[in-house]
C-alpha positions in Angstrom: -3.4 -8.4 26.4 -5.9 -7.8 29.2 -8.6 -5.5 28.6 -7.0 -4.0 25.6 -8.5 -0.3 24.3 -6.4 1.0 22.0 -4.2 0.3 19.0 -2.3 2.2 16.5 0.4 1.6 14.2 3.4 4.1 13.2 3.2 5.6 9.9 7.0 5.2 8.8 7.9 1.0 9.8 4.8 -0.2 10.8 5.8 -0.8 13.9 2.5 -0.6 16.4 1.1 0.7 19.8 -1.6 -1.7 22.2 -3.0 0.3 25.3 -4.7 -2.2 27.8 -4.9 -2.4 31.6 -4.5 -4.8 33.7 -6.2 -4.9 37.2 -7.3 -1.6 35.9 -3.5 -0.6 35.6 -3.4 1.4 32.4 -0.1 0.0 30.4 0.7 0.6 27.0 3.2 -1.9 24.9 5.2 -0.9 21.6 5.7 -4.0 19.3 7.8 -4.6 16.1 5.7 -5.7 13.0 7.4 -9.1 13.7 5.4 -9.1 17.0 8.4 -8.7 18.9 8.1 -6.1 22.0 9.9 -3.0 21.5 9.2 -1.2 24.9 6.2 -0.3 27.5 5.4 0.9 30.2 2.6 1.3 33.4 0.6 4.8 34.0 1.0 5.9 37.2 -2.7 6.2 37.7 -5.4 3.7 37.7 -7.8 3.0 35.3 -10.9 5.7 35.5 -13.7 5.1 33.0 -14.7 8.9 32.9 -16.2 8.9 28.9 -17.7 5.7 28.3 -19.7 3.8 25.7 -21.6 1.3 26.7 -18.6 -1.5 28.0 -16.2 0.7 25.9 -13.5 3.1 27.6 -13.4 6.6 25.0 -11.2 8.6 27.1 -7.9 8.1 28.8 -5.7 6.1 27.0 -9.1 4.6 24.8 -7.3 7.0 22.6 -3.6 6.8 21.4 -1.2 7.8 18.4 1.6 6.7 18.0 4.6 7.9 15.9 7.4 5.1 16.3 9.2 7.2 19.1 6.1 8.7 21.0 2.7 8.0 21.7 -0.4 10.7 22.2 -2.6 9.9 24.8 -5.6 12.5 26.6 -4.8 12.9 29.8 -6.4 16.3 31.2 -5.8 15.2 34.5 -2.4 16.7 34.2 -3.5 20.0 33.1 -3.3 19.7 29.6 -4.9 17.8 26.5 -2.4 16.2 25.3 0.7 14.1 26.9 3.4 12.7 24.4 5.3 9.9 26.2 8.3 8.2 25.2 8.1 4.0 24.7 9.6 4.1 28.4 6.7 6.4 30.3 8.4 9.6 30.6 6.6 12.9 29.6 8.2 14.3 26.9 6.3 17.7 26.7 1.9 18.5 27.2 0.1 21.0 25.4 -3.2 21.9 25.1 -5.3 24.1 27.0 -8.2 22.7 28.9 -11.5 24.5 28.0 -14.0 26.3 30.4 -16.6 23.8 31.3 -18.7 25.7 34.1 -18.2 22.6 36.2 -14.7 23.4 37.2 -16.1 23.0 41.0 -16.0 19.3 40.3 -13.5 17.7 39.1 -14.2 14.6 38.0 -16.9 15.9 35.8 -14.6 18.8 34.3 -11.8 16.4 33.4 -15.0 14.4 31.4 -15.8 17.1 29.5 -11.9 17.4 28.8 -11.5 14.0 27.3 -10.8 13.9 24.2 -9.3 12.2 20.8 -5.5 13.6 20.0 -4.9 13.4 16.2 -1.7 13.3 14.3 -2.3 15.1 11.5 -0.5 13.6 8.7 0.3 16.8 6.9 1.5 18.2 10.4 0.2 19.1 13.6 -2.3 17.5 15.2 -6.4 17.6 16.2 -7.7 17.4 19.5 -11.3 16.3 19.6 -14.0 17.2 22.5 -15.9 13.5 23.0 -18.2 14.8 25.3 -20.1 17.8 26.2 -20.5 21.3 23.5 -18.8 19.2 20.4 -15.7 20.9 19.5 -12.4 20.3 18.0 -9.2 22.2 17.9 -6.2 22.6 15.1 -2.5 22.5 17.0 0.3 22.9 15.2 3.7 20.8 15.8 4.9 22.7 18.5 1.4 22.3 20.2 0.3 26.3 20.0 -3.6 26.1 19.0 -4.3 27.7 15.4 -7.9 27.1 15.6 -11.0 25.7 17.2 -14.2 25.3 15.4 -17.5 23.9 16.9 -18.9 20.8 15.8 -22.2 21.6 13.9 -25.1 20.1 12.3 -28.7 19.2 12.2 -28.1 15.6 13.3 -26.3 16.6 16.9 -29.7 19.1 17.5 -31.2 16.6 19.7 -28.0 15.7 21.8 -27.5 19.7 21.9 -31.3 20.3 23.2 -30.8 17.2 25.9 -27.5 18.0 27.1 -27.7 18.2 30.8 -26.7 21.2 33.1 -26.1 18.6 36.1 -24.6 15.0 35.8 -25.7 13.2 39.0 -22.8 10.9 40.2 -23.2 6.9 39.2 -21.3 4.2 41.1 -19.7 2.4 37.8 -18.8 -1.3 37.5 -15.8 -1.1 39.5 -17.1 0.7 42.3 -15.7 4.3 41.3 -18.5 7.2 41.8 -18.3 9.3 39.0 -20.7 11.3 36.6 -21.8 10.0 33.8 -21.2 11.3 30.8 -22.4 10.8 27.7 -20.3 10.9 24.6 -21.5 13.4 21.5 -18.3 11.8 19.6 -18.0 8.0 18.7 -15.0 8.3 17.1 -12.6 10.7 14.6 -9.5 10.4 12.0 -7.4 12.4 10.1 -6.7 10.9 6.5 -3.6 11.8 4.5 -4.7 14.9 2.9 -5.5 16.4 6.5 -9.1 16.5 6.4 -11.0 15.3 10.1 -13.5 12.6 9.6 -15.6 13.3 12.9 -18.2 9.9 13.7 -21.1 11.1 15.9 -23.3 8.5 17.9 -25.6 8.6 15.2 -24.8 6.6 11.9 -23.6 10.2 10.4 -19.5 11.2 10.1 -18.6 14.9 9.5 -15.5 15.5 7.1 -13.6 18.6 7.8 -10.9 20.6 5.4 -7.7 21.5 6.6 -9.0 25.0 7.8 -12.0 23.5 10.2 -14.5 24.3 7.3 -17.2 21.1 7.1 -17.2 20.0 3.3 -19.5 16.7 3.1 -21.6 14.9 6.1 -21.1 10.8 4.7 -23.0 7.3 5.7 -21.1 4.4 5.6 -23.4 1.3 4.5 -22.6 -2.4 5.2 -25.1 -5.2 5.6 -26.8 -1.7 6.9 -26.1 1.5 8.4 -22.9 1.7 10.4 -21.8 3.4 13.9 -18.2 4.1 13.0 -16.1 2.4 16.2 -12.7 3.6 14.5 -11.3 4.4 11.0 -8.2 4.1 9.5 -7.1 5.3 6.1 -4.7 3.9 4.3 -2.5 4.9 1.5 -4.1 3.5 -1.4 -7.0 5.7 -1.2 -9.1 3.4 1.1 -10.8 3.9 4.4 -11.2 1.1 6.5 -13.8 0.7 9.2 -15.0 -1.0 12.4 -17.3 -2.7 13.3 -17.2 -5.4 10.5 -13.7 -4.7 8.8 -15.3 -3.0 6.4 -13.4 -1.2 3.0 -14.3 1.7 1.1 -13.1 4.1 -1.4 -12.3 7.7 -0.2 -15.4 9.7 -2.6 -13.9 13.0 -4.3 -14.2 15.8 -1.5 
């Protein structure tokens, strides 16, 4: 693995996903549990760090789901939200409209404000999630037609809300690329298996959501002290586990 950014494992065999990119090639590899390789392919398109944190890369493919055939990856590049792609490269269908940004004149900065987290939802459908820009998430069902978008609200985003910027100046990143940058209001989300979004903002606070986009509890996870959520996965026994620090909980009564 060079540079990895991305993992996630199928829900059916346990078979898994690693997104990385070397010489800023973005590749993503399909393994067995076993380890053994199953598939993978190159993107067509070079690395661009359009939504980042810190070192971290949130957007592109920063962000992947995988099912065991396909994998989900943000690529509004393309015109669309969402690309599924088989474990060979090839585009199996997009969907997802991409939202008004008033900043459609340039494109770098409008395909930021498109990046997002795509979200199987385990009871069907999926989640797209906003990262940066007016926080926002959207309800697709499994043929990829929206159902619903709800804004992402709250007394802890107020200051990100009252700073957001009408202009990004361009930056010349790390690698040489001149792009805007972009802030992230969204560290990270998941979906657990009842279907409810856990949404992690940049603060230490997560946002849980219902199955119709209606916020029901805003949560803290405590370690050795407040934690940043950098990705969550729940499993099936009840437990959410979470990054930084590997750390275990128990899913409270929503």
């Amino acid at each position: 693995m060079l540079d990895p950014s991305a993992f996630d494992i199928a829900p059916s065999d346990g078979s898994f996903v690693i997104a990385d990119a070397p010489l800023r090639q973005q590749r993503i590899q399909a393994f067995l549990p076993s380890g053994s390789r199953l598939g993978g392919f190159t993107l067509p398109v070079k690395d661009v760090a359009r939504v980042t944190l810190d070192t971290v890369v949130l957007s592109g493919i920063g962000s992947i789901q995988f099912t065991g055939e396909s994998v989900f990856i943000s690529q509004p590049e393309t015109g669309a939200l969402v690309s599924e792609l088989t474990l060979y490269g090839q585009t199996k269908r997009s969907f997802g409209q991409l939202r008004a940004t008033g900043q459609e004149s340039d494109t770098n900065l409008h395909l930021a404000l498109n990046a997002g987290l795509p979200l199987r939802d385990p009871t069907g459908g999926f989640y797209f999630v906003f990262l940066a820009g007016v926080p926002i998430f959207r309800k697709y069902d499994d043929r990829g037609q929206l159902i619903f978008e709800r804004h992402v609200e709250g007394p802890e985003l107020d200051a990100y809300l009252q700073n957001m910027p009408t202009r990004w100046p361009p930056r010349r990143n790390a690698d040489g690329d001149v792009l805007p940058f972009v802030s992230p209001a969204i560290r990270t989300a998941g979906v657990d298996r009842q279907g409810r979004l856990w949404i992690s903002l940049m603060q230490p606070f997560t946002y849980v959501y219902d199955a119709s986009g209606e916020k029901i509890r805003t949560v803290q996870f405590r370690g050795a002290d407040l934690l940043s959520p950098g990705s969550l996965f729940f499993a099936k026994d009840g437990r959410i586990l979470v990054t930084p620090g590997c750390y275990e909980f128990r899913i409270p009564a929503l």
